[in-house]
C-alpha positions, -999 to 999 in steps of 0.1 A, spaced: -296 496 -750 -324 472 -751 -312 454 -781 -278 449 -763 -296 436 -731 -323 415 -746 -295 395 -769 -285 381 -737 -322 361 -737 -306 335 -753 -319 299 -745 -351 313 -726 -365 327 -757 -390 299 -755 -400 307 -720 -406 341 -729 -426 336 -758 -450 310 -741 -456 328 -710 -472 359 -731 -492 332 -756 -503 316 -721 -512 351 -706 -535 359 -739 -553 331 -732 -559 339 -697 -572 373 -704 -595 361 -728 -606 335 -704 -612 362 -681 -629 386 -706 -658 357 -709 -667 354 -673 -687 389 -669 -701 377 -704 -713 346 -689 -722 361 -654 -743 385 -675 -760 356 -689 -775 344 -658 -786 369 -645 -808 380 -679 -814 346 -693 -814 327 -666 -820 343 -630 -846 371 -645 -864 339 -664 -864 317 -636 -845 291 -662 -823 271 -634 -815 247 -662 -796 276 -683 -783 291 -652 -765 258 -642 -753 249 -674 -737 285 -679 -727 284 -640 -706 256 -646 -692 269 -678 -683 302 -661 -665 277 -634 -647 259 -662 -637 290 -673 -621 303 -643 -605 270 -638 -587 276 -671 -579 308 -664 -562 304 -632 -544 271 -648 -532 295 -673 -522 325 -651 -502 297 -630 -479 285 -663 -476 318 -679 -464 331 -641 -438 300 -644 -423 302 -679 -419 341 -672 -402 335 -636 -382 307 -655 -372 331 -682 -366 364 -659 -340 340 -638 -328 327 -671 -320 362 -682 -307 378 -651 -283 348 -652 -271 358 -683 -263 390 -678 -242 381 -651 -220 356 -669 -215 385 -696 -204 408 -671 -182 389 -655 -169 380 -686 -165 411 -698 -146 428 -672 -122 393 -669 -111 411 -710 -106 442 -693 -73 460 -694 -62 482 -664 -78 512 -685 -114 498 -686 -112 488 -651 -104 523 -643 -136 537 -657 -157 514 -633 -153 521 -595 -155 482 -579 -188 497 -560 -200 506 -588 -195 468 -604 -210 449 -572 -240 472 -580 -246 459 -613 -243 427 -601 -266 427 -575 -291 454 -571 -290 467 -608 -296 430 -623 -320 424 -597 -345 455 -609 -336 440 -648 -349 407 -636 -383 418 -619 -387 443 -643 -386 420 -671 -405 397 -653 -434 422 -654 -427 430 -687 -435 398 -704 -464 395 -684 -480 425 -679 -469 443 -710 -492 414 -726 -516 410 -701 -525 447 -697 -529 460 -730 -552 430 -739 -572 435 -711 -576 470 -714 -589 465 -754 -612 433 -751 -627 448 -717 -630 479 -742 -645 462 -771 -668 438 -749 -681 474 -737 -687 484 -771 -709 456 -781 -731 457 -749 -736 492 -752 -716 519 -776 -729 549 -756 -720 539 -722 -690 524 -737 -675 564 -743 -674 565 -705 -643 548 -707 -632 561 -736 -632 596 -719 -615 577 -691 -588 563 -707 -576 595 -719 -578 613 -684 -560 587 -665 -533 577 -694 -527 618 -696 -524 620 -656 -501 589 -653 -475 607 -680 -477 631 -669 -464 622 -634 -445 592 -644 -423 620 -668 -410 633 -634 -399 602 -621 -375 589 -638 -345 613 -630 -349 607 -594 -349 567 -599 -317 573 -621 -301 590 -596 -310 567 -563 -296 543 -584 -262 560 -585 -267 563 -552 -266 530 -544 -227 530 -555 -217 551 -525 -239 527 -503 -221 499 -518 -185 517 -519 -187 528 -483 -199 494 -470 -168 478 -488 -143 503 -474 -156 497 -440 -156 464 -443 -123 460 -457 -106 488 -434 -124 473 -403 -93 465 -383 -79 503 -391 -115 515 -380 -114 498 -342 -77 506 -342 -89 541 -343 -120 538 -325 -141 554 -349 -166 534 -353 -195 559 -344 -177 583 -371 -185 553 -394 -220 541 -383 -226 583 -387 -209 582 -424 -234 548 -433 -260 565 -424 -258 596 -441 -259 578 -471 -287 552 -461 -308 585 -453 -297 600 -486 -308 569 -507 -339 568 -488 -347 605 -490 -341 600 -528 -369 577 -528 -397 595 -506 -394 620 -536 -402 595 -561 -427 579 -537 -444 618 -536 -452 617 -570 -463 580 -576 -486 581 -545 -504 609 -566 -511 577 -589 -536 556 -562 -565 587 -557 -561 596 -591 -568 558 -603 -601 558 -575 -610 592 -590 -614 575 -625 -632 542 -613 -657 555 -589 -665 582 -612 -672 554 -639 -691 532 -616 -709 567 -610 -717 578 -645 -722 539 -648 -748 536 -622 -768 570 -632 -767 562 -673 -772 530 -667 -802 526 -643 -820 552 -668 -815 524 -699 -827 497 -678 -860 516 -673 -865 525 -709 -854 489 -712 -825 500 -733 -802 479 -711 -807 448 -687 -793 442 -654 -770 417 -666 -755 437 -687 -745 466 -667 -733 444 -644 -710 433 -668 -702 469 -678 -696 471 -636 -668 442 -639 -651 455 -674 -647 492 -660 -627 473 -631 -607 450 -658 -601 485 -683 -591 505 -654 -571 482 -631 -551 472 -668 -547 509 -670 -534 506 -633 -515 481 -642 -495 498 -674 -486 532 -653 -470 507 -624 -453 489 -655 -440 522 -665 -432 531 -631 -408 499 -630 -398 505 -665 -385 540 -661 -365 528 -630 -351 496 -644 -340 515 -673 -316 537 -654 -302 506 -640 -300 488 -677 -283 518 -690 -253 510 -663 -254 473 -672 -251 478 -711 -225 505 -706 -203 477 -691 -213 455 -717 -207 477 -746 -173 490 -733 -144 472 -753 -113 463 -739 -84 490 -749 -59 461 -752 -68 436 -776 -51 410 -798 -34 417 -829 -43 397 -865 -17 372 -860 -5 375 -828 36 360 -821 29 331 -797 66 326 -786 92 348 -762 123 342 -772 136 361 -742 138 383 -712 155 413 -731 135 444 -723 140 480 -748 118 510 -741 120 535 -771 110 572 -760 81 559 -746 56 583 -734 26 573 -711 -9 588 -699 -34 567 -675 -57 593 -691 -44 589 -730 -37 623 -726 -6 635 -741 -11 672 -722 -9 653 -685 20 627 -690 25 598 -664 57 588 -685 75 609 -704 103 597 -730 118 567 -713 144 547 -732 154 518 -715 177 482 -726 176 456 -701 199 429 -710 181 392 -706 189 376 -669 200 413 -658 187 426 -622 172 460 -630 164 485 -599 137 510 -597 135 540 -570 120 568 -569 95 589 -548 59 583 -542 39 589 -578 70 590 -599 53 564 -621 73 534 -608 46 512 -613 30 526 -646 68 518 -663 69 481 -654 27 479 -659 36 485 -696 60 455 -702 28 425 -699 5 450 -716 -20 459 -685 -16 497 -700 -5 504 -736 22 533 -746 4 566 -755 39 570 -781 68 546 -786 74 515 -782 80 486 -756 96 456 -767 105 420 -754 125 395 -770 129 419 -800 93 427 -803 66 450 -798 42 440 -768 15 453 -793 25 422 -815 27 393 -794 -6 373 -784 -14 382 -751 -17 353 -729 17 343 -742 34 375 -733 18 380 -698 25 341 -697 61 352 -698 60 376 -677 52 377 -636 43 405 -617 43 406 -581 15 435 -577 21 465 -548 -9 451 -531 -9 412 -524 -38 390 -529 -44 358 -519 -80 340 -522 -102 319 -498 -83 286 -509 -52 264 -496 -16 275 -498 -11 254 -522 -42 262 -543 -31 293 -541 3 293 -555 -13 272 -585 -24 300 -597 7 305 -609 7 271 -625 -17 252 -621 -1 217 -634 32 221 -609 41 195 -590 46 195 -545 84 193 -553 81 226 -577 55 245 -554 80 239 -524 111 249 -544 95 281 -554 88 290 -518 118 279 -510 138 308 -531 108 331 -520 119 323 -485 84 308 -477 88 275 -467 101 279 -434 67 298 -421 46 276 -436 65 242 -424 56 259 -391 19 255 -399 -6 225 -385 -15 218 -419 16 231 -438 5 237 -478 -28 224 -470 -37 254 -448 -66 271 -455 -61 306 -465 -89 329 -445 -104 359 -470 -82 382 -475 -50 363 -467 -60 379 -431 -47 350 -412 -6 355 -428 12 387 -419 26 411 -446 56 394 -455 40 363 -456 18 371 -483 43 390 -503 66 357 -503 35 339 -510 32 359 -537 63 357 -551 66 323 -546 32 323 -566 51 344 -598 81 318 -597 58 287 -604 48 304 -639 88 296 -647 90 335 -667 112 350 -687 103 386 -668 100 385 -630 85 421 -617 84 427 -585 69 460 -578 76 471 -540 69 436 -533 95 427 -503 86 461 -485 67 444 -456 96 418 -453 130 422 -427 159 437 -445 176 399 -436 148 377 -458 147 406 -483 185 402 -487 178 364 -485 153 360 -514 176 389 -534 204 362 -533 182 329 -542 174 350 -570 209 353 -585 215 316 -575 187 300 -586 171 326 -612 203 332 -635 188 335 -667 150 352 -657 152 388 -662 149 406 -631 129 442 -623 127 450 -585 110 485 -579 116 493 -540 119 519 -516 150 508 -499 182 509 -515 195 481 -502 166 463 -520 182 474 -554 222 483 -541 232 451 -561 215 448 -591 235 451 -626 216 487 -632 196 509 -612 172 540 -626 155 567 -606 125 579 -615 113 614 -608 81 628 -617 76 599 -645 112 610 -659 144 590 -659 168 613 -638 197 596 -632 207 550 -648 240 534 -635 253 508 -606 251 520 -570 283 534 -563 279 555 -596 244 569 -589 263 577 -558 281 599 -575 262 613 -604 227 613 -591 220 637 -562 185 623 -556 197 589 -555 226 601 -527 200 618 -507 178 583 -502 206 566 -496 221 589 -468 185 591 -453 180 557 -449 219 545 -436 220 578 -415 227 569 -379 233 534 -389 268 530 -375 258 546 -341 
């Protein structure tokens, strides 16, 4: 995991390796001043030698002058290389999920992404942060505050010693206990995340039903959860703060009591055990300073562990060796295809569909609620690969062609309709992003869009508001189509995408289809039959199984569930 993370450094390399050569050199600046405050006391103070104590005075101020100067660049190469590295990791995520197929994404819930993003980068960031500059600065402090006891005096020296080992075997011990509570606040933090976000998103549906209260309630729950999480955790650390005053004072104890007896037997001066004072401070504040590391360490690695699992997930659809770059056409074969959303041939989505769609045909889909409408025509611009057979357009296998060209070729008008925070027209160049006013008016034009949006202030130039909130329904799903036109396809899919539209505009853009559209292959899955009634073939899906192919007025005859629909939805019609 950390070698995946910390490959993402990249051009901050420098910054991190300055700031810990700048943070040696502040310790050791550091390290001198007890040294030199021990000096005048002995040599000069003791003496009465004001000539030695100003010279080493102003030394020890040089010192510290230096050693702040330093502290104050290492502190800004390692906040320069922290944000250098958190930024990082954020392009690579983002890049990484843009190569996802529909089967990676799956894996991730989109709470559980935002959480990466914000709150598990964020602990990476400080984390490493501290890292570069107290994994450096505390270690070296704790050994040349160790040795610089050692050469004043070896015997008082063991205090420490004895020290080091009480408090290092205390702080594992409760830092061991810890970390499975940080891991799981940190999942915890994706139903925080996922509940905001459906509220958010579902806030019109909420005040429609009143139910706010049940909502603030719900937040709550999981705000007191995530916070309960962490009083645990906080439980054990606070053991960390008495236990570190236990250690010092009983130093500066043994310290006091050892020490006074040397100075009698002059077997140590005042000077120096007030240096011995300042480096039991430095040895157990670094040792302070390591178990808080760990601490931050243990919690960011929970929260690393999610990040590099995005990272180091590879996309399930990927391009072949030599990938075919053109489409010759809209024809469409599926051959005993088989499909899974799991890859698991025991639970089939999809099960043995063979299919021939004739290039510039009109193909109809219908079917009940999860009959796999969706995962058939979500297999033609590989967003989900077969799990057996094959799929193939223009002669040849999806797997084969390079997949920008094929998806390229293909536009899909998605069940759910998104639109971004942009213009209409910025908007539908997403679907190409070189087309001209006369093209982007033409496609809504067949999409049956211009009409509303002549009615607008700004016409294309309106702003689209987050969400697409300020369009209705239908408006969006012509949008949308419109959108899929502009890409000029050999494959137009639209997947339930007229259902929010009156069964006038729906039979509208069905026949600036065949005017206009002759030669574009054609798939409409919908839920009305007289969204499909005219196309050249119509298949019924049931239960991810082909039960009945023809025209309408032979499904009429052949296909019972087919019949039923249709006498459900045109009973009562002539009354």
């Amino acid at each position: 995991m950390l070698k995946k993370l910390f490959s993402y450094i990249g051009e901050y390399k420098k910054s991190t390796i300055i700031s810990p050569i700048f943070i040696i050199i502040e310790v050791i600046f550091e390290m001198l001043i007890p040294t030199l405050m021990a000096v005048i006391i002995d040599k000069g103070l003791n003496k009465n030698d004001m000539n030695l104590t100003v010279k080493v005075g102003i030394a020890t101020i040089v010192v510290t002058l230096l050693s702040l100067t330093v502290g104050v660049l290492a502190g800004k190469y390692a906040s320069h290389a922290s944000a250098g590295f958190a930024r990082n990791l954020r392009r690579a995520m983002f890049s990484k999920i843009q190569s996802f197929s529909f089967t990676n994404i799956d894996k991730f819930s989109t709470a559980g992404l935002i959480t990466r993003f914000t709150t598990d980068i964020n602990i990476i960031q400080n984390s490493f942060q501290l890292v570069i500059r107290g994994l450096v600065r505390a270690p070296i402090m704790l050994i040349v505050a160790t040795v610089m006891s050692f050469l004043i005096n070896p015997r008082l020296a063991m205090i420490f010693i004895v020290a080091i080992i009480f408090l290092g075997g205390t702080l594992t011990a409760l830092i061991s206990k810890v970390y499975p509570i940080f891991s799981s606040a940190t999942k915890k933090y994706d139903t925080i995340n996922s509940d905001l976000q459906e509220n958010i998103n579902g806030i019109r549906v909420v005040k429609a039903y009143v139910r706010e209260d049940y909502e603030i309630s719900k937040f709550k729950k999981s705000t007191l959860d995530l916070r309960d999480t962490f009083l645990k955790a906080e439980k054990i650390i606070i053991f960390i703060s008495p236990v570190m005053q236990l250690t010092v004072f009983s130093c500066i104890l043994l310290l006091s009591w050892f020490g006074a007896k040397m100075i009698v037997v002059n077997e140590l001066t005042t000077g120096e055990l007030t240096s011995l004072f300042a480096y039991t401070i430095n040895i157990l504040m670094s040792l302070l300073m390591l178990s808080m590391m760990l601490v931050n360490i243990i919690w960011s690695r929970a929260s690393g562990e999610r990040i590099a699992m995005v990272l180091s997930e590879e996309p399930s659809i990927k391009n072949p060796e030599n990938p075919i770059k053109i489409v010759k056409s809209g024809d469409i074969k599926f051959k005993n295809v088989n499909f899974s959303y799991s890859n698991n041939p025991d639970v089939l989505n999809l099960t043995d569909i063979n299919l021939d769609i004739k290039s510039g045909e009109t193909l109809g889909i219908i079917g009940g609620t999860g009959s796999a409408k969706s995962a058939l025509v979500q297999l033609i611009p590989r967003l989900y690969d077969v799990l057996n057979g094959e799929v193939l357009v223009g002669g040849v296998n999806v797997k084969d062609y390079d997949i920008k060209t094929l998806r390229d070729n293909v536009a899909m008008v998605l069940q759910k309709n998104v639109l971004f925070s942009e213009t209409i027209k910025e908007n539908l160049r997403w679907g190409n992003k070189n087309a001209t006013d006369e093209e982007i008016e033409k496609a809504c034009k067949i999409a049956q869009a211009d009409e509303f949006i002549q009615k607008f202030p700004d016409k294309y130039d309106t702003m689209i508001e987050r969400g697409g909130t300020n369009v209705s329904g239908g408006q969006r799903q012509r949008l949308c189509i419109a959108r899929a036109l502009l890409k000029k396809p050999k494959i137009l899919i639209l997947d339930d995408s007229t259902s929010a539209v009156d069964t006038k505009t729906d039979r509208l853009i069905r026949d600036a289809f065949n005017k206009e559209l002759p030669e574009i292959t054609k798939i409409i899955i919908g839920q009305r039959v007289s969204s499909v009634k005219d196309s050249d073939k119509i298949i019924v899906l049931d239960d991810g199984v082909i039960t009945g192919i023809g025209t309408h007025s032979e499904l009429l005859k052949t296909n019972k569930i087919y019949r039923e629909v249709y006498e459900s939805q045109t009973e009562g019609s002539d009354k």
